[in-house]
Each structure stands twice: as structure tokens, then as C-alpha cells.
C-alpha positions as MATLAB code, in Angstrom:
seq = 'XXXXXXXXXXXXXXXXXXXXXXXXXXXXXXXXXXXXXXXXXXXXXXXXXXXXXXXXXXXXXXXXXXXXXXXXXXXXXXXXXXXXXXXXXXXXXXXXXXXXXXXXXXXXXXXXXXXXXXXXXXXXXXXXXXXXXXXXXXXXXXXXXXXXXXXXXXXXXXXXXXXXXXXXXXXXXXXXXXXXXXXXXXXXXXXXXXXXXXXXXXXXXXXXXXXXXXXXXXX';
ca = [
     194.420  133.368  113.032;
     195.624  133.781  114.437;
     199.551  136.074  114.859;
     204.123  138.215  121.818;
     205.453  140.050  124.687;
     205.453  143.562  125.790;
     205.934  144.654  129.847;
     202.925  145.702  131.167;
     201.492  146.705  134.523;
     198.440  145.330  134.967;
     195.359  145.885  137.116;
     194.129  142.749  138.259;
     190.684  142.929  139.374;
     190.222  139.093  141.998;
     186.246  138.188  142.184;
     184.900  135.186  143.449;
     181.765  134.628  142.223;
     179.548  131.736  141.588;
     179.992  129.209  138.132;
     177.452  131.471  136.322;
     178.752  133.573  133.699;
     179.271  137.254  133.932;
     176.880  137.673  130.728;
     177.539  140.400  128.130;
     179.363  143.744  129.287;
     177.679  146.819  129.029;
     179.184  150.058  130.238;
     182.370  149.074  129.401;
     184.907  152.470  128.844;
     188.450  152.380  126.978;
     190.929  151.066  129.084;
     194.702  152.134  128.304;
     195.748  148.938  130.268;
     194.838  145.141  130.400;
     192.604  144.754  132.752;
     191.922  141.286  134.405;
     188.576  139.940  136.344;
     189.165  136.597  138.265;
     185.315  135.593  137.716;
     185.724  132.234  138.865;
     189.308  130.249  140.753;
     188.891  126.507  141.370;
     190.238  125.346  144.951;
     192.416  123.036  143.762;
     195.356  123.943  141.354;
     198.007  121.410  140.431;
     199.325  123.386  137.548;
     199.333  127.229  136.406;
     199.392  128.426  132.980;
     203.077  129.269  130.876;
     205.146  130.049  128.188;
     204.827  127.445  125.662;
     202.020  125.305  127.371;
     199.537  124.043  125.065;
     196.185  125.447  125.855;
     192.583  124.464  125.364;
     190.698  127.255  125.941;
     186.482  128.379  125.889;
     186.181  132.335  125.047;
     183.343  134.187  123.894;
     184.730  137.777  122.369;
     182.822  141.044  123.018;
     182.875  144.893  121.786;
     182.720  147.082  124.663;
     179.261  147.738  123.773;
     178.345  143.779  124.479;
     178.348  143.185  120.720;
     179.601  139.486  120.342;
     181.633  138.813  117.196;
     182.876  135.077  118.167;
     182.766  132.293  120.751;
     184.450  129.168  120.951;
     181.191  127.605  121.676;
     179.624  128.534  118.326;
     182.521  126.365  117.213;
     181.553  123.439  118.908;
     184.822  122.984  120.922;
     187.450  124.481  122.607;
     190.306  127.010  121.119;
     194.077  125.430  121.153;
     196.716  127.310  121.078;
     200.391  127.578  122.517;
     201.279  130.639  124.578;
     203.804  132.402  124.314;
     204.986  132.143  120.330;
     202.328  134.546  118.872;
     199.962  132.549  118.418;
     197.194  134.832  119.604;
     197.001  138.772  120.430;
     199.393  140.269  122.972;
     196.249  140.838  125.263;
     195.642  137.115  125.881;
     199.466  136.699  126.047;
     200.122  138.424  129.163;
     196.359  138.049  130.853;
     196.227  134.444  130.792;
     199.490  134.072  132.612;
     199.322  132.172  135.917;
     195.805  130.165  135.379;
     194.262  127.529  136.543;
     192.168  124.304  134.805;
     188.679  125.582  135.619;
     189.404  128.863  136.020;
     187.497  131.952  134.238;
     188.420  135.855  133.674;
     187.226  138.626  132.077;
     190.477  140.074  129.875;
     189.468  144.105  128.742;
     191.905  144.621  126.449;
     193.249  147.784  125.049;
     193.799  148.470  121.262;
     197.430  148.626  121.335;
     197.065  144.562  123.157;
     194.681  143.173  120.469;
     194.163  144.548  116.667;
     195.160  148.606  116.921;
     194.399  150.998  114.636;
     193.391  148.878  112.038;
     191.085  146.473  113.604;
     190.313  142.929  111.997;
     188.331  142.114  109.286;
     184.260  143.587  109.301;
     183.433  142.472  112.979;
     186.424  144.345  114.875;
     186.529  147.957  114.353;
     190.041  149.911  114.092;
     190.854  151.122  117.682;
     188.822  148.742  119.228;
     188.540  147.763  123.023;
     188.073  144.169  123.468;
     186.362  142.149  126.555;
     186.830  138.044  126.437;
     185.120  136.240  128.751;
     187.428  133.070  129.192;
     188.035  129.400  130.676;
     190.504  127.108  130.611;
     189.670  123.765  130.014;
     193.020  121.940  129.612;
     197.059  122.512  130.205;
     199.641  120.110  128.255;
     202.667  120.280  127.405;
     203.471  122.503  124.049;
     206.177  121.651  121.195;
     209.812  123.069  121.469;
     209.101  126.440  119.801;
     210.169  126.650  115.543;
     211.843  129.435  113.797;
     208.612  130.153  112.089;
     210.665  133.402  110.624;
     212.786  130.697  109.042;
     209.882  128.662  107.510;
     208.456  132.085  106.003;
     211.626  133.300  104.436;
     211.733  130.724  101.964;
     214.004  132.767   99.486;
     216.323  133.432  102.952;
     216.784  137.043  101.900;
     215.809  137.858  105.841;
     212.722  139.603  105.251;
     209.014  138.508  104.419;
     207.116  139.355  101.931;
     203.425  139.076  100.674;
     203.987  136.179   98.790;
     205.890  134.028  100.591;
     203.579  134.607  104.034;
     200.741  133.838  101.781;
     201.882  130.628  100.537;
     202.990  129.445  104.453;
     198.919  130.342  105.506;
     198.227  128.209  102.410;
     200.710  125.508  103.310;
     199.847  125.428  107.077;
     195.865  125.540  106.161;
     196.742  121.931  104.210;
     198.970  120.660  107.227;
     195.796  120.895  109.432;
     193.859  119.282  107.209;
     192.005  121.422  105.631;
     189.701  120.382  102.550;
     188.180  123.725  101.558;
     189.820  126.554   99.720;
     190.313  129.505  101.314;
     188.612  132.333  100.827;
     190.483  134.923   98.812;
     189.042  138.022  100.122;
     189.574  136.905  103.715;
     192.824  135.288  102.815;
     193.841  138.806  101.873;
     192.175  140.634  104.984;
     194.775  138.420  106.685;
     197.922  139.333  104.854;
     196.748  142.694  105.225;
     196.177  142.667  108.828;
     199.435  140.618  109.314;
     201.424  143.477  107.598;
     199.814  146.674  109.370;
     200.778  145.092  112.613;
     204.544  143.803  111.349;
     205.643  145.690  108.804;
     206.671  148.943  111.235;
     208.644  150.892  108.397;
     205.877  150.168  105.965;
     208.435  149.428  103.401;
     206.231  146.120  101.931;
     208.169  143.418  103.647;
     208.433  141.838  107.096;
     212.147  142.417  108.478;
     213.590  139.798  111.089;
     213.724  142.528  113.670;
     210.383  143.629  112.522;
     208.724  140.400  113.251;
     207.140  139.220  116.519;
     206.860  136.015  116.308;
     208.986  132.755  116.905;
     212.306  133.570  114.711;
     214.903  131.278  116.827;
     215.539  127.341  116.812;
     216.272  128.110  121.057;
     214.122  129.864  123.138;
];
């Protein structure tokens, strides 16, 4: 599901440790900024991490109370995704800049850098803090970024509504391949979720400058 880029200062936490993972946090407080935890840095780095790479990524997601609510490895393979285009929360954005093939962090991740006030769905809470425990498995190179704004606004009126970002989820869903329906409760959680986070002036519809993701044919 997943959803780009905000200036942030951010405290970057370097520990070398061994290839065994950091486990579960516990003790884990609200944070205000991202915080990043080099757990692991391979010697050898031909390439780092940025905008637009495609990346294939392990992550197991954590409430700051060591409740998991998902891993990668549950899902039998890695998460891909291209960086920088909102493909993912603003959180994993900015704290997987700069990484390595090999390498793992910790990302704590503030509310205002992952779901907000409203949370996600039943396993995220509203105003939630968020630890990932993550590794990168693979860098390539990503597609020229689309105007996905473009795609959306199929009636070209310049702003989004329920309906038509429905449809694209629908539409995309049977690009990938995708043989089952979706579910329509979680379909909705989505549309829901999508429009707390875009729609600032809560007028029902997504405006261009509203909208955080990819909405030029050049970037």
C-alpha cells in the first residue's frame, strides 16, 4: 500500500554490531524525529541507495511496545518498491537514504513520518510510533517516474476523488496480476486512509497541490 519528501534533521545513531538481529524493541519512547540505528554496514559498498532506485527490501514492522504487525518474511520474499515517488511512508523515504546491499537499520519513526493521527487499518493505532527493523537485499535501476496524478484524474478536472482513486487501486491490483477480489472493507480502509493523509482542506477530493505523490511527466 502502499502511498514523499519533507526536510528533516535527523539523529543518526552508527552501531556496528554482529549479523544477529537486534530482536524486538522494548522501552521504546515517542520520538518527535526519525531516528536511525546502523545495526549492521557491509565493508564493501559499490552502490548507495537513491531517488528512484528500485529497492528490494526485508523489514519486520514493530509498535513501540515490540508488538509486530508485519514482516516481509511472513511474506515469503522481499518488499519492492521505488524510492522516492511515494511509494512508501515518508519515514522510510528519508531513513533509507544512503544504504548499502547488506546493510541493516533500525528506522523509529515518528507519527507525523508514517500514518499520523489516524493510524492504518486495526494493527496501527492513530498517533503511532513505528520501529522497522530493515535490510536491503538488492539496488536496480527504477522506471522514469509517471504522472500518477495524471493517471488518477481520469475526468482531468485536476482534483481526485473517491471514485476515480478507487478504480486506479482496482486497475493497478489487475496490472500486477492479481486473481482475487479485493476486499471491500479493506479496500475502503485504504481510500480512507489515502484521503485523511491527502485531502488537507477536507473538502472530499484530492487537489493537485494537495497531493504528494508523482504528479509530473519530468522529475
Amino acid at each position: 500500500m502502499a502511498a514523499t519528501s519533507l526536510v528533516l534533521f535527523m539523529c543518526i545513531c552508527a552501531v556496528f554490531a554482529a549479523d544477529s538481529e537486534p530482536g524486538p524493541p522494548s522501552g521504546v519512547e515517542d520520538v518527535t524525529e526519525l531516528k536511525v540505528d546502523k545495526v549492521a554496514i557491509p565493508e564493501d559498498c559499490e552502490r548507495k541507495t537513491k531517488k528512484n532506485d528500485l529497492l528490494s527490501m526485508h523489514y519486520t514492522g514493530y509498535l513501540k511496545d515490540g508488538t509486530k504487525f508485519d514482516s516481509s518474511h511472513d511474506h515469503g520474499q522481499p518488499f519492492q518498491f521505488q524510492m522516492g515517488i511515494g511509494q512508501v511512508i515518508k519515514g522510510w523515504e528519508i531513513g533509507l537514504e544512503d544504504m548499502c546491499v547488506g546493510e541493516k537499520r533500525r528506522l523509529t519513526i515518528p507519527p507525523h513520518l508514517g500514518y499520523g493521527d489516524q493510524g492504518a487499518g486495526d494493527k496501527i493505532p492513530p498517533k503511532a510510533t513505528l520501529v522497522f527493523d530493515v535490510e536491503l537485499e538488492k539496488i536496480e535501476d527504477g522506471p522514469p517516474p509517471q504522472n500518477i496524478f495524471k493517471q488518477i484524474d481520469t475526468d482531468g478536472d485536476n482534483a481526485l476523488s473517491q471514485d476515480e482513486v478507487s478504480q486506479f487501486m482496482v486497475d493497478q491490483a489487475k496490472e500486477a496480476g492479481s486473481d482475487t477480489d479485493l476486499d471491500p472493507k479493506e479496500h475502503q480502509d485504504v481510500i480512507k486512509s489515502i484521503f485523511e493523509h491527502e485531502d488537507k482542506d477536507k473538502d472530499g477530493f484530492i487537489s493537485h497541490e494537495e497531493f504528494s505523490g508523482p504528479k509530473h511527466d519530468e522529475l
